[in-house]
N, C-alpha and C positions, 0 to 999 in steps of 0.2 A: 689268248688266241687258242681259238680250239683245234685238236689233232686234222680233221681236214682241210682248216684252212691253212695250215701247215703243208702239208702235202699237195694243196692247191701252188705254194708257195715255188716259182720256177728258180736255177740258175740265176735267169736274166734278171729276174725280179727281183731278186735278192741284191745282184750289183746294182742293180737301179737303187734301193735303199740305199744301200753302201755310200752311193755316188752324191745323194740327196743328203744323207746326214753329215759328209765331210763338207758338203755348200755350206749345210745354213751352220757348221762349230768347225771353220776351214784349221784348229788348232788339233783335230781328232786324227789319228790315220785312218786307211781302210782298215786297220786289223784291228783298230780301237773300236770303230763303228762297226765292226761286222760281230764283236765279241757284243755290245750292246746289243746288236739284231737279233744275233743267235738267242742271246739269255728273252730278250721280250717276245720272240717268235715260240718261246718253247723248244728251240732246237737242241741249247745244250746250256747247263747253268757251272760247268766246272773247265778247269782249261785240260785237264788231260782229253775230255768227251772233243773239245775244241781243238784241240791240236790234232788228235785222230781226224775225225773229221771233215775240217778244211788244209790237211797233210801240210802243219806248220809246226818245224821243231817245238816241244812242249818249251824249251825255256825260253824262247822269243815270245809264247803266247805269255808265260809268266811274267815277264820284263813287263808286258804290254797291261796286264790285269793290273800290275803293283803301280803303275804309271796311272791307269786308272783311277784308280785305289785311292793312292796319294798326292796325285796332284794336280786332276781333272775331280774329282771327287762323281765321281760317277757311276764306279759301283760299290759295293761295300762287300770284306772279305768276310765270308762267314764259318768257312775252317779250310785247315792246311794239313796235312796228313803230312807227318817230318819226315817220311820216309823217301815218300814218291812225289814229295812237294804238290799233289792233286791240290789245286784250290778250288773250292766252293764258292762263288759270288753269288750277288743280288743287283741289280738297278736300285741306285740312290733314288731320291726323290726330282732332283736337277738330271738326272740321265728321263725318267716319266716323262719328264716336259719337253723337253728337249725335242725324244721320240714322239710325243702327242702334237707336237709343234710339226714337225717334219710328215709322218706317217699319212695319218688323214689327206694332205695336200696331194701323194700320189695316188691313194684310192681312188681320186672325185679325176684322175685324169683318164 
């Protein structure tokens, strides 16, 4: 996604995501789909960036990454800083589809 269609990216449009990807994977939360949103929008690929933010204590978003992580398999952790626990993720290949599946369907509304 590129930086202005990011900044094109509203509030509302962003809950409308939100709302869209917990329909079609009802097992996701909104803080599980909105850490997916963030990381495929470009908005933020680590949970400290995410916790700032969306003003969500850093170890709820952590819980939420490691939940992710391990047992949605849907993003993959790519480093942890041991001090400030900052984690770095990615979008799996199963999170791509998921969002490819969902995404497009609100564009064309």
């Amino acid at each position: 996604m590129t930086a202005a269609a990011t900044e094109d990216l509203s509030e509302d449009r962003f809950l409308g995501y939100v709302a869209e990807v917990c329909s079609a994977a009802p097992s996701l939360t909104p803080m599980g789909a909105s850490i997916l949103l963030a990381v495929h929008f470009g908005i933020c690929h680590d949970s400290r960036t995410f916790a700032r933010l969306f003003e969500i204590s850093h170890a709820l978003v952590l819980r939420e990454v490691t939940t992710l992580a391990e047992e949605r398999n849907l993003v993959t952790i790519l480093d942890r800083n041991p001090r400030t626990q900052r984690t770095s993720f990615a979008l799996t290949g199963v999170a791509q589809v998921l969002l490819a599946r969902t995404i497009p369907l609100l564009e064309t509304e």
